[in-house]
TORLOSE-227666 format. One record per residue: residue in one letter; x, y, z of N, C-alpha, C in turn. Coordinates in steps of 0.02 Angstrom, whole numbers, plus 50000, padded with zeros to 5 digits. Layout:
aXYZXYZXYZ/...
END
This chain:
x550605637354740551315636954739551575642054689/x552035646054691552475650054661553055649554652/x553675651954619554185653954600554485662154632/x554755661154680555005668954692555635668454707/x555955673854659556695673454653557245668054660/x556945663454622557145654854622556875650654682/x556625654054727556325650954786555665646254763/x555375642554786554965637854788554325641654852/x553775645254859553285646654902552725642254908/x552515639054938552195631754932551915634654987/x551145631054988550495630855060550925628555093/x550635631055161550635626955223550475620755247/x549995617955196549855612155215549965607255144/x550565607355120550705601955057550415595855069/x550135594654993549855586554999550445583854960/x550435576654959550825573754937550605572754846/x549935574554845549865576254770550215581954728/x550315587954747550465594254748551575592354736/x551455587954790552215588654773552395581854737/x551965577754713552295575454636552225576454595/x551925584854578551805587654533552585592554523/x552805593354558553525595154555554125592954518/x554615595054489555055593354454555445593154516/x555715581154519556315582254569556875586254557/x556895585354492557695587954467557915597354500/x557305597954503557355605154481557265608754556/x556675605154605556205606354669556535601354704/x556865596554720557265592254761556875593754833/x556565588154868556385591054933555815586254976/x555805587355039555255582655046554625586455114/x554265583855109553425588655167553865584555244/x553485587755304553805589355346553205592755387/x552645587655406552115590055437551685595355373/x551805596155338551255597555272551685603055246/x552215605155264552715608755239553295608055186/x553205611555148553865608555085554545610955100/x555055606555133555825608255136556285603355091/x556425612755046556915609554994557475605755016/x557685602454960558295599854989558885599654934/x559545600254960560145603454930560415596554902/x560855595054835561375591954817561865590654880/x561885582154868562415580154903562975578354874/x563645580554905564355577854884564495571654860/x565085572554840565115566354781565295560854843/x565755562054901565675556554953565145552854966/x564625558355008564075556155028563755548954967/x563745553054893563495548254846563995540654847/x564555540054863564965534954852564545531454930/x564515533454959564315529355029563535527255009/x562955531154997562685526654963562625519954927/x563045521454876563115517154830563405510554852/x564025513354931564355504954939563675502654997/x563335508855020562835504455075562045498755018/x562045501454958561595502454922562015492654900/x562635492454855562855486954842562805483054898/x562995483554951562825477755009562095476055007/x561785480355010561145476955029560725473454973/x560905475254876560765473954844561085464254824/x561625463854872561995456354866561575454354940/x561235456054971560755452255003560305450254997/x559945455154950559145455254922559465447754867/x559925449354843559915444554781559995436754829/x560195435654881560255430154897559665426554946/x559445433854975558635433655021558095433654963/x557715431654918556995434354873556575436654925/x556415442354878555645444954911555875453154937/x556455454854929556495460454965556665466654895/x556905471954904556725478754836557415482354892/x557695484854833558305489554866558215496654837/x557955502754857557955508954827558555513254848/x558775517554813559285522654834559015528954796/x559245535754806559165541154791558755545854805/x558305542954879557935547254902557295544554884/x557245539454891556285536454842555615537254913/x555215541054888554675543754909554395540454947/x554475539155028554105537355074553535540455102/x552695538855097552265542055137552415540855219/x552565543155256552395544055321552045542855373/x551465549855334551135551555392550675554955336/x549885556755366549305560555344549105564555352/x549025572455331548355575955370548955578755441/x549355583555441549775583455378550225577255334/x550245581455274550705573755256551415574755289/x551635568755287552635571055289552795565255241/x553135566355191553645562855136554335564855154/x554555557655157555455559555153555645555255127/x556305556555102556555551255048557385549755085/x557315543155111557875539655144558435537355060/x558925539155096559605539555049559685532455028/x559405525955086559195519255055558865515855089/x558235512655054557905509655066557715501755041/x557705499955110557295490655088556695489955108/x556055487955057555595485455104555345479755057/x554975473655080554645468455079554225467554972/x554495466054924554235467954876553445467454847/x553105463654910552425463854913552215472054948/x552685474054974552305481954981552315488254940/x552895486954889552865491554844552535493354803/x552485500054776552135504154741552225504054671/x551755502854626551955501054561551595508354543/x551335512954552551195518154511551615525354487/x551335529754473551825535054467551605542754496/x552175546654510552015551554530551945550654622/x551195552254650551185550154739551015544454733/x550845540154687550695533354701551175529054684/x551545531554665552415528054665552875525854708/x552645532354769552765533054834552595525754877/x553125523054917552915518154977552435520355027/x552065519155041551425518155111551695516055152/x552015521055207552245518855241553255518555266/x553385517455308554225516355310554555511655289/x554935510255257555205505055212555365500055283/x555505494855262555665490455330556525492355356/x556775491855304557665495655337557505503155296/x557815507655338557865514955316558575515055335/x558955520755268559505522655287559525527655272/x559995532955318560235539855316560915541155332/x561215544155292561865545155283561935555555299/x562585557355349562375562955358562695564455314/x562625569555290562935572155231563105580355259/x563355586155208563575591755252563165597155256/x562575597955255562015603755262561695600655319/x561835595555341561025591155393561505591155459/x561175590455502561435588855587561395582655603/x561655579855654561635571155662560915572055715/x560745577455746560025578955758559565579855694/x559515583755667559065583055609558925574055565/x559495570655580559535565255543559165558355607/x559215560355664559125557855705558275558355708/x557855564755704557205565555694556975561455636/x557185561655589557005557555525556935550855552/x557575547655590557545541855606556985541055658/x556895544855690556235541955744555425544055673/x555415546855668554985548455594554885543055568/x555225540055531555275529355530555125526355566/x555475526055604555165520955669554495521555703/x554245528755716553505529255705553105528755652/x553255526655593552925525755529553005518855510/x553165514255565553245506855553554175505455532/x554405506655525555215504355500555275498655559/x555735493955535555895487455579556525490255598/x557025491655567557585496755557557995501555528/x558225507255587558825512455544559055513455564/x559955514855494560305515255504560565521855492/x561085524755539561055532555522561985532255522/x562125534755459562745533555455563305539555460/x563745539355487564045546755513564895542955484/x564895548055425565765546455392566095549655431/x566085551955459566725557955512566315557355588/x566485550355638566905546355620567085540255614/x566765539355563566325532655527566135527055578/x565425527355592565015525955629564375522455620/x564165520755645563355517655631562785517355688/x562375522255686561975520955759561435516255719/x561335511555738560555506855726560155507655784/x559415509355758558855509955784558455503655772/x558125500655814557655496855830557015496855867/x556305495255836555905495855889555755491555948/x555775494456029555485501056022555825506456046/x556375505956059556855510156084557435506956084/x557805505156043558435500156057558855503656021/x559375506556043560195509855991560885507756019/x560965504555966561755504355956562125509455911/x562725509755947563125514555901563705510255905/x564135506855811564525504655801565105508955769/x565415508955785566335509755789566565507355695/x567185507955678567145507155596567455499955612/x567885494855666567985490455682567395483355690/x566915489255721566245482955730565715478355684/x565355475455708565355472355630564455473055649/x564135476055605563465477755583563055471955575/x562515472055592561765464355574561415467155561/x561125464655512560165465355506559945461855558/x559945459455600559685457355678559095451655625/x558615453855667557755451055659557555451655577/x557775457255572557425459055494557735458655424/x558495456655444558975453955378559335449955398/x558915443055432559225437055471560005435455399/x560595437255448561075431955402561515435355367/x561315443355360561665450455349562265452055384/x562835451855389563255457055414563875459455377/x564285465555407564675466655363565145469155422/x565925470855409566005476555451565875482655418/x565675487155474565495496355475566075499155429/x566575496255409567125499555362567205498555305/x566625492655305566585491855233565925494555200/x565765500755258565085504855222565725511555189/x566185512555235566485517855224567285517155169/x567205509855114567755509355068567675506655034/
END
């Protein structure tokens, strides 16, 4: 790996060791079939939508035990050989599966059980849409892919199941956050 003209030159085939040797702050980014794609600062919106999708689910966990709420991109393994790491904008999974170490072993094994992606303005609702099947082939129970413009919610389910909710409609954890709902407008205020 190198430094060229602020660029980041990384193998072809990144391990997921290699890239927690990286400064997030600095290298922001995640593998992509063994490939390292940086990734850009998101707007202060995008971060507020987080945060209210991040508070909902954190007043569920508190009333469900047993479940872990991550936000900010926390290091999902994928896939192997090549690796692919991506880091969902929020994540829930089961707190018997989490990772107590540091660096790639910090990283979840695996797709969190809810994955969320929020599009933000460098990504495509295709690009965000690949990620989401990326989860769902890596085990995810569900994701949610959230589109502020015009404020929307497609939920994915396995093994092929999508809804797309309206900012009127009112959102479930179905199967996997029995007892969850909100309306879709209160991801977006």
């Amino acid at each position: 790996m190198s430094v060229i003209a602020g660029r980041i030159s990384t193998p072809k085939d990144m391990t997921f060791d290699e890239a927690a040797r990286l400064d997030p702050d600095a290298q922001a980014g995640e593998i992509v079939d063994g490939e390292w794609v940086p990734m850009t600062r998101n707007t202060w919106r995008h971060g507020e939508l987080v945060v209210n999708v991040s508070v909902l689910l954190k007043l569920y966990a508190r009333e469900h035990p047993g479940w872990s709420v991550a936000g900010g991109d926390p290091g999902t393994k994928l896939a192997r050989d090549p690796d692919r790491l991506r880091g969902p904008d929020v994540a829930m999974a089961r707190v018997e599966r989490l990772p107590t170490g540091r660096g790639a072993e910090g990283w979840l094994d695996g797709a969190p059980d809810l994955a969320v992606e929020i599009l933000g303005d460098g990504q495509s609702a295709s690009e965000l849409l690949k990620k989401a099947l990326e989860y769902m082939a890596a085990g995810a129970a569900m994701v949610w892919v959230i589109d502020p413009d015009p404020a929307r919610v497609m939920v994915l389910t396995p093994p092929d199941h999508v809804r797309i909710l309206g900012r009127e409609d009112t959102l479930d954890g179905g199967a996997v956050l029995p007892g969850f709902t909100c309306k879709v407008a209160e991801l977006f205020g």
